[in-house]
N, C-alpha and C positions, 0 to 999 in steps of 0.2 A: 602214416604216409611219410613215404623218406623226401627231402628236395629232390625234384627232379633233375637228373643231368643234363644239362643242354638246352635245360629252360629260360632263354634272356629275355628279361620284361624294362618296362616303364614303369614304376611305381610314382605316383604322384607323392611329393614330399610330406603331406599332412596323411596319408594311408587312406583318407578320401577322394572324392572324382578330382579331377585334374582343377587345379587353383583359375588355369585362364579361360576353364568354363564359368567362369562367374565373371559377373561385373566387378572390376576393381575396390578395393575396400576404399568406403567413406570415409574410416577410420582417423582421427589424427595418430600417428606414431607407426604408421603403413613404410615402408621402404620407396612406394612410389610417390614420386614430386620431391623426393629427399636426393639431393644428389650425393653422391658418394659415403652413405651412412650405411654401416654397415647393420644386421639382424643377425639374431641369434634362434631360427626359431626350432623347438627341440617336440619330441611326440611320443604317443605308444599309441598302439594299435591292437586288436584280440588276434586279429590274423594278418597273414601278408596275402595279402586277396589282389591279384591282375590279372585281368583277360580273362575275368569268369572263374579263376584256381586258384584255389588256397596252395602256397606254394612252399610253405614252410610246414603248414599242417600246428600254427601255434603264436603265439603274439609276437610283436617287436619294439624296440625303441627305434628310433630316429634323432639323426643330428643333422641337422643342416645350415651351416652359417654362411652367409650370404652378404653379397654386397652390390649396390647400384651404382650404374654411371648414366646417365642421361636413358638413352633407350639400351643400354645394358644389363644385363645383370647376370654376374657368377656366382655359382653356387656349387659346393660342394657338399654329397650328402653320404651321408655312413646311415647305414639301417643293421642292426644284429638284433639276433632271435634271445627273447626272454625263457627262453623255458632248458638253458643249459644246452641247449644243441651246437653244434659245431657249423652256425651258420651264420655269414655275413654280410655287405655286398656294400661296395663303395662305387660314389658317381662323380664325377667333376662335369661340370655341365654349366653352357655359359647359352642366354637367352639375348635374341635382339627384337624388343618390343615396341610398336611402332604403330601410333594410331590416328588414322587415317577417315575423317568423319566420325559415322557409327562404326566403323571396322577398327578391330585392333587385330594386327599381324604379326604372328612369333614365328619366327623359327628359329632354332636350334639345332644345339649338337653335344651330345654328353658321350663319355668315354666310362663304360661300367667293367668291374669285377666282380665277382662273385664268388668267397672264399668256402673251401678250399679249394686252388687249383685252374683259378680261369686266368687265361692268358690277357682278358680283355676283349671289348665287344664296343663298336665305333657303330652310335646311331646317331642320325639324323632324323629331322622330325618338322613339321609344320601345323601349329593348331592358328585357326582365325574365329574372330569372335563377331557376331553383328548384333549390334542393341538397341531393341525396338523401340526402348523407351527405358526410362530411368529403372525401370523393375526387370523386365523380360529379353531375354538373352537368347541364343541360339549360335550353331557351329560345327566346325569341324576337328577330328585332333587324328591327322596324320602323322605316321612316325615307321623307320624300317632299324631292321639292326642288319651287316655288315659279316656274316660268318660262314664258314667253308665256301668263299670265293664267291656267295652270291648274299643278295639281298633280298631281304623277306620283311615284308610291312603289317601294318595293321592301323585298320582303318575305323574310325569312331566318327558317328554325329551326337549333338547333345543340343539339349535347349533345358532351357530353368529361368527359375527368375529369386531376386533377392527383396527381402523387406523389411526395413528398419524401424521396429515395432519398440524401440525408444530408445533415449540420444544415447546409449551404450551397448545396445544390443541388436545383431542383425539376424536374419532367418535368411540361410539361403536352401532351396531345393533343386537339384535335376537330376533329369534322366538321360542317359546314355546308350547308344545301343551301339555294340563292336562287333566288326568282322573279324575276321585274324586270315592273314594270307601267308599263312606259315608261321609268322612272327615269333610264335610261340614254342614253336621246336614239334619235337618229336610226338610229343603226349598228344595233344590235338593239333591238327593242321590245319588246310582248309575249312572253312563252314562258317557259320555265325558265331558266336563265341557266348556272347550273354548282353544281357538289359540287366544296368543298371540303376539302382534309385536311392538317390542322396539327399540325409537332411543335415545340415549343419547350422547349429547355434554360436556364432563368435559375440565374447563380450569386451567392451576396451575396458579392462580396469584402471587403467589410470592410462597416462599419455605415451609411455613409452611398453606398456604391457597390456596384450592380448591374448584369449582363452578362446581353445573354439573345441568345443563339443561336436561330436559328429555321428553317423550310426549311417551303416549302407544295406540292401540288398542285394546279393548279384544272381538273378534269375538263370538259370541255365537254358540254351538253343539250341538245337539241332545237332548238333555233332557235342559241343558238352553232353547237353544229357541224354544223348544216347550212351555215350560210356560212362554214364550214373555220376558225374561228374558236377561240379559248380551248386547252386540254389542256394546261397552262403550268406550269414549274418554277421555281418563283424560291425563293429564302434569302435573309437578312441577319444581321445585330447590331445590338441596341442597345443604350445605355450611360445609365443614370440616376441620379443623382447628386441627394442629397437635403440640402440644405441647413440 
């Protein structure tokens, strides 16, 4: 499977479900409550898996170093394909996080490429998070991108919960379910897009360094798997290093 032309996605920085469906990390050596400390955190992935499609057809690394300012945060992320392909894709992408009770409220706005040959692609985005209690979570993760003169979204809910099964180690799980209202281009449009299901293990190895283990399913829906498309297994590691 070639990368699809005209396909512009969100990829979550870790290549698993999106970070602010979770509860924020316990963590010491976490980016938040740290004002202006910058993170290095880096990844690989089997596949580039969004919106139900493997989109590479093969694994990747990730780079994304980051930095916090109070309810800020920039991030800049480079993701290229491991298996020799001529495939790349850079984001500059800055977050304003902001929480409110049990509600934590992002919105954003990231500016992506995707090499070779894209002009650039202006999304905006709003995920909100509400926390029933110190484990179980729930939300929303809207987001559209900005191309041939109109805009096309795509719409998520999620709920999960996290548990810190000893003082270095957390288990987080969710599931996700996504519509796609074009967001995704040409390949599928309209329809439900897929359910998916996230397990991720993060460990703190010491105070300024974190490991997190992760593995996903993305179920394929209604218009993926009518065109035999999506029911995808992909894993990775990432490594974030807090400076």
């Amino acid at each position: 499977m070639e990368r699809r032309p005209g396909v512009h996605h969100e990829l979550p920085e870790s290549g698993a479900l999106p970070e602010d469906g979770r509860s924020p990390s316990p963590f010491p050596g976490g980016t938040r409550g740290r004002q202006g400390v910058p993170a290095l955190p880096d990844g690989w992935a089997s596949k580039y898996e969004c919106e139900g499609l493997d989109l590479w057809d093969g694994s990747l690394c990730t780079f994304v170093p980051e930095i916090q300012y109070r309810e800020w945060v920039g991030k800049i992320w480079y993701g290229v394909s491991t298996d020799h392909r001529n495939h790349a894709e850079l984001k500059y992408r800055l977050d304003y996080v902001k929480e409110l009770g049990n509600w934590t409220v992002m919105p954003w706005y990231e500016h992506s490429f995707v090499f070779p040959g894209d002009k650039g692609i202006p999304r905006p985005g709003l995920k909100t998070t509400y926390r029933f209690s110190d484990r179980w979570f729930a939300g929303t993760d809207l987001y559209w991108q900005y191309n041939n003169h109109t805009f096309r979204g795509y719409y998520a809910a999620f709920a999960g919960l996290h548990e810190e099964i000893a003082d270095c180690v957390r288990v987080d799980a969710t599931i996700r379910y996504g519509y796609n209202g074009g967001y995704v281009g040409p390949v599928v449009h309209h329809g439900s897009n897929a359910l998916d299901y996230n397990l991720s293990f993060t460990f703190r190895a010491s105070s300024r360094l974190t490991v997190e283990l992760f593995t996903n399913f993305s179920q394929a829906l209604t218009v993926i798997s009518q065109k035999g498309l999506g029911n995808d297994f992909y894993y990775g590691i990432n490594l974030k290093y807090t400076f």
